[in-house]
C-alpha positions in Angstrom: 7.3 -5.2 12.1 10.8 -4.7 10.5 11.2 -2.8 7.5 11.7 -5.6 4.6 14.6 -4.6 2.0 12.6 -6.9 -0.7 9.8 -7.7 -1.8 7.4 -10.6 -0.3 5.6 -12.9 -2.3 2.5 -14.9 -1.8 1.7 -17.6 -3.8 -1.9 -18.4 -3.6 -3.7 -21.4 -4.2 -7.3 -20.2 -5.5 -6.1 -19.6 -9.2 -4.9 -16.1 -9.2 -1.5 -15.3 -10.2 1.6 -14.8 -7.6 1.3 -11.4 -5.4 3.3 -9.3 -3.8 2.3 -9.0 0.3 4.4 -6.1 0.8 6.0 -3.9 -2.0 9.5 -2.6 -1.3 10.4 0.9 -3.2 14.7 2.3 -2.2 14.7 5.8 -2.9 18.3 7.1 -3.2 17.5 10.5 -2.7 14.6 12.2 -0.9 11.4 11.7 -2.9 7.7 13.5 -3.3 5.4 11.2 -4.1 1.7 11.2 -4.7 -0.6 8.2 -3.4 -4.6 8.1 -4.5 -6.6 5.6 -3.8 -9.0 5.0 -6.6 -11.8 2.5 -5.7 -12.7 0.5 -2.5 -15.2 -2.4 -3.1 -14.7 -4.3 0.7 -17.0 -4.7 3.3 -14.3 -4.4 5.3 -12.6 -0.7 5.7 -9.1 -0.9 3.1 -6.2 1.5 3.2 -2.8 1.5 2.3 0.2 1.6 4.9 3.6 3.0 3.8 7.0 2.2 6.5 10.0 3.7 6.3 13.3 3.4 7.8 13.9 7.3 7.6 10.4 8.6 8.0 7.5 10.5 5.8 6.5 13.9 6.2 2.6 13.6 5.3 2.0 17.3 3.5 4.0 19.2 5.6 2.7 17.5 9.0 5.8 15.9 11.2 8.0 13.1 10.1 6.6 9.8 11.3 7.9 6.1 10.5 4.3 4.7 9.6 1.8 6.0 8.2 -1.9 4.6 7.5 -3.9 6.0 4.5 -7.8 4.8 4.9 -9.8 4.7 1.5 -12.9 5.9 3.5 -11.5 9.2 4.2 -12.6 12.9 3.0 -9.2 13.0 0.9 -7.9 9.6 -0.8 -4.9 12.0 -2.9 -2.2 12.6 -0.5 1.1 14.1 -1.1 4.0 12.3 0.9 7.7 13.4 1.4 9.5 10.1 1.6 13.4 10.5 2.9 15.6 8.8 1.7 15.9 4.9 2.1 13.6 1.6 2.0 10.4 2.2 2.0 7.4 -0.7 2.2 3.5 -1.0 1.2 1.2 -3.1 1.7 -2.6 -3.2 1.6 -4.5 -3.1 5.2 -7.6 -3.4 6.7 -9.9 -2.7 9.5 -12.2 -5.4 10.9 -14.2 -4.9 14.3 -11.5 -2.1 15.2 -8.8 -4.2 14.6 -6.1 -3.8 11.9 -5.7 -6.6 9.5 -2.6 -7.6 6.8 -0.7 -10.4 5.3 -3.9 -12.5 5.8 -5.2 -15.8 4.0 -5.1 -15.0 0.5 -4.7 -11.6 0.3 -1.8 -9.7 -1.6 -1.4 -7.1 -4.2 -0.3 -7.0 -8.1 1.3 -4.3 -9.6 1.3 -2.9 -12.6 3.8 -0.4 -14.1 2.4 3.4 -15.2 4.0 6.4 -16.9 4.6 8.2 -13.4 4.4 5.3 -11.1 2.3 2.0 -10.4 -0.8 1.0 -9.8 -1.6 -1.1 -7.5 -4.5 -3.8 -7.3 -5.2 -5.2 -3.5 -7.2 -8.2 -2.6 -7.9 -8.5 0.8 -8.5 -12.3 0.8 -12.0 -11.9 2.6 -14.3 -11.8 -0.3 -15.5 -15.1 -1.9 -14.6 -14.4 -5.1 -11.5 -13.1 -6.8 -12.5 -9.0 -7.2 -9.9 -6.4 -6.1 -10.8 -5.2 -3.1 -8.9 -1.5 -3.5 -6.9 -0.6 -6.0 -4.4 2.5 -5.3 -1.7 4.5 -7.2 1.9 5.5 -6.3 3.4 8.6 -8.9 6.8 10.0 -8.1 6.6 13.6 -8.6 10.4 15.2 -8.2 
């Protein structure tokens, strides 16, 4: 998967409002940020996956291109050292081991906060139109 430089839509049919499948953040300078995932409500297992062209440093592990952030783990605040460049988001999940995204209806919308955004995910497997996960992104320095 190539590292998008804006924003993807998906325009669903079932009544909810245009979404965004994969969020696109350009960060001129290096950039701490902190990501916390707030609620999960999925049968299936939800996380959040962050690409960048330059890499992350995951607190102070090395600097990888992807990284996966699962909303079932021990520790759902992370503190991430993004480099400078495009960075995407987008909501994932795991179904009988195997990694889901950008599937049927599922997207994001995003809503603007004092330090960041909040994001809402639908994962486009539940019947009805509850978030699924809903996560934050706050830039710290």
């Amino acid at each position: 998967m190539q590292i998008k430089k804006k924003k993807e839509f998906r325009v669903l049919d079932s009544g909810l409002e245009d979404m965004i499948r994969t969020d696109v953040v350009h960060f001129s300078h290096d950039q701490l940020i902190q990501l916390k995932i707030h609620h999960s409500a999925s049968s299936r297992r939800q996380g959040v996956a962050l690409r960048s062209e330059n890499g992350f440093m995951l607190e102070g592990s090395d600097k990888v291109a992807t990284v996966i952030l699962w909303a079932d783990e021990a520790c759902v605040e992370h503190t991430i050292k993004c480099f400078e460049g495009t960075v995407n988001l987008f909501n994932v999940w795991e179904e009988e081991r195997m990694l889901g995204y950008h599937d049927r209806l599922s997207g994001m919308r995003i809503e603007k906060s004092q330090t960041g955004f909040i994001y809402h995910c639908h994962d486009g497997y539940s019947k009805d139109k509850d978030v699924s996960m809903i996560f934050s992104i706050s830039l710290l320095s």
